[in-house]
N, C-alpha and C positions, 0 to 999 in steps of 0.2 A: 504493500500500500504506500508506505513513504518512498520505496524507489520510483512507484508511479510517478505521485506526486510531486518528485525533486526530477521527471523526467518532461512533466507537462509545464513546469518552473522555467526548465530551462529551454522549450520549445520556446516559450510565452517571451522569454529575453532575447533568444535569436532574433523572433519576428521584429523586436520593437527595435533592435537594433539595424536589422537590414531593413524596416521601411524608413531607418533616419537617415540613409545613405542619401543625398543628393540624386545619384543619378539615377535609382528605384523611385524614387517621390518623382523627378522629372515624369519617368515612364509612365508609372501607375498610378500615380495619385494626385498632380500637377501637370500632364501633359499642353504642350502649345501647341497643338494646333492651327492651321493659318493662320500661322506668324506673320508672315510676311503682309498678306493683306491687312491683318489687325496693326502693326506697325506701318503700314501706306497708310491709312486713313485716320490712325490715330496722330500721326506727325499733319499730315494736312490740318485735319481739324483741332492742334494742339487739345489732344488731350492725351494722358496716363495711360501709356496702351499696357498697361497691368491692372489696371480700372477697369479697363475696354473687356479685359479677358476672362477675371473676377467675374466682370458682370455676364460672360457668355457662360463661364462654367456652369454659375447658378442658374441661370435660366434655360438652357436646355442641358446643360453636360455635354458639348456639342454636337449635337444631335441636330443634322440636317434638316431632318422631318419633324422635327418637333411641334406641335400643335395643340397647344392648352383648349379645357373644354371654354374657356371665354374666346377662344376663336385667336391667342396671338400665336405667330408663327416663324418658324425658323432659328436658328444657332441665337439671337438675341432675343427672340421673344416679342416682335412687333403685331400691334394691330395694324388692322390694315388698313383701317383709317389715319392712324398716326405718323404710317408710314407713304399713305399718300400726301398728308402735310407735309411730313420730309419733303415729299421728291418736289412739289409747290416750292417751297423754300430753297428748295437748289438749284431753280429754277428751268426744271424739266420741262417737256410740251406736257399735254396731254397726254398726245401717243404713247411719250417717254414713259408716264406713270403709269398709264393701263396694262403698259408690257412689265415692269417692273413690280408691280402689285402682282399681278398673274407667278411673277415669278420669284415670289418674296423668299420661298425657300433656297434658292440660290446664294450661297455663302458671301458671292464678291458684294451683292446687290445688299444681303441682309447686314455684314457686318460697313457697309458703306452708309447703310443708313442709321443702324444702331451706333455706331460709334459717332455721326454728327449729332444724334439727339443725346448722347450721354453731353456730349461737348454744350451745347444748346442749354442743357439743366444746368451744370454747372456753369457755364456764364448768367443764365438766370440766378442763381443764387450765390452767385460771389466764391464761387471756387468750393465752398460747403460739401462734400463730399457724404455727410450725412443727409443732407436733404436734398443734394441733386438724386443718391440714392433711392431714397424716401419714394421720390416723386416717380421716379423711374419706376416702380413698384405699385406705389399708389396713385401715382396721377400727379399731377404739379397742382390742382386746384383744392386735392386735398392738404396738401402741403403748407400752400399759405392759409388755409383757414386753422391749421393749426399754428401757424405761424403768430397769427393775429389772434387767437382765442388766449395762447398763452405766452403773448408776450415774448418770442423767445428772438433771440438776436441772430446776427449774421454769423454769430460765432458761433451757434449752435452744436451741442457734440453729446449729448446724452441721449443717445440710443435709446435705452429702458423708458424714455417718456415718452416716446411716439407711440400716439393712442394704440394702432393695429398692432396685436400678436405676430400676425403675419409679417410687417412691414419690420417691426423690429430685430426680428430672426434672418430675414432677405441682407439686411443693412450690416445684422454683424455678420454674416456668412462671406458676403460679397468683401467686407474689409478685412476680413479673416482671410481668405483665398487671395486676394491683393498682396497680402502682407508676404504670403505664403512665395506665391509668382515673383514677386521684388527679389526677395530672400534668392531663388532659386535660378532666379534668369537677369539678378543686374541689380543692386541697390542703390545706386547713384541714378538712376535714369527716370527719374520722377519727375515730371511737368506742373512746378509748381500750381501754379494756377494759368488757366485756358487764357488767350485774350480772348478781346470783344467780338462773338462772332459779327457784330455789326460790322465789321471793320473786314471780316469774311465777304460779308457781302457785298460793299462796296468796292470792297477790288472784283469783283464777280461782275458786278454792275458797268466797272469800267472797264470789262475786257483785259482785269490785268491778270496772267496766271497766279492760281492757288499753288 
């Protein structure tokens, strides 16, 4: 019985030490994934493409097909209204959007759009990384009325008081896996804070390349 037990001991210590290896946690348990696009697009639209990817892990595990019963879709988790705003805002035709929407499970199209709107929230909310979160989960309109019910500032950083169960589990999870990705693939490579995507779009306006 004790040889068991001093054998199921030391199974239990292998394991913890081989998934603390770096390059098993890369494999298994942190993989990147369309790197390369989530780093194009996150550089374009300055934002934390460890944020960008945080946020793809949680919302599908990157899963292509992924398809929540509210109808979002693809490796980031868009509706498909939000993300025809997107393609509006990027100033797509029409045409542009209806093929694009059609084809939101497509990884270049979905992490092209999900990573402008991550970029989007956090210029909305001053770099805030808990509430451009927040919003990205629950919506940005729930966001400021919590914003405004309880007073809370642009410094905002208490997790645990964000009313949803839901939203405050998404928020530590997404900065937990962030943390996790920094650690794993570059610690120094953090984008403080996004500029003004207004400023996006007035070189877009003027024909000057992004």
């Amino acid at each position: 019985m004790i040889k068991k037990f001093l054998a199921i001991c030391a199974a239990l210590v292998a394991i913890y030490f081989l998934i603390s290896v770096p390059t098993i946690q890369k494999k298994f348990l942190y993989p990147f994934p369309y790197r390369s696009t989530v780093e194009n697009y996150s550089s374009r639209w300055k934002v934390d493409k460890f944020l960008a990817v945080a946020v793809m892990k949680v919302e599908s595990n990157f899963s292509e097909a992924a398809h929540s019963q509210s109808g979002a879709v693809g490796l980031m988790q868009l509706m498909p209204e939000t993300a025809a705003w997107i393609a509006y805002q990027l100033g797509e035709t029409p045409e542009e959007v209806v093929d694009d929407i059609k084809n939101l499970h497509n990884p270049e199209t979905n992490i092209r759009y999900g990573t402008w709107y991550l970029a989007e929230l956090e210029d909305e909310f001053k770099g805030n990384d808990v509430l451009a979160l927040a919003a990205y989960n629950a919506g940005r309109g729930n966001v400021h009325e919590w914003i405004k019910e309880n007073n809370w500032s642009e410094n905002f950083s208490d997790v645990d008081k964000i009313p949803y169960a839901e939203t405050r589990d998404y928020v530590k999870c997404v900065l937990h896996c962030r943390e996790k990705y920094s650690e794993l693939y570059g610690t120094n490579e953090f984008i403080s804070t996004p500029i003004a995507l207004h400023e996006l779009r007035f070189a877009r306006l003027k024909n000057l390349s992004l």
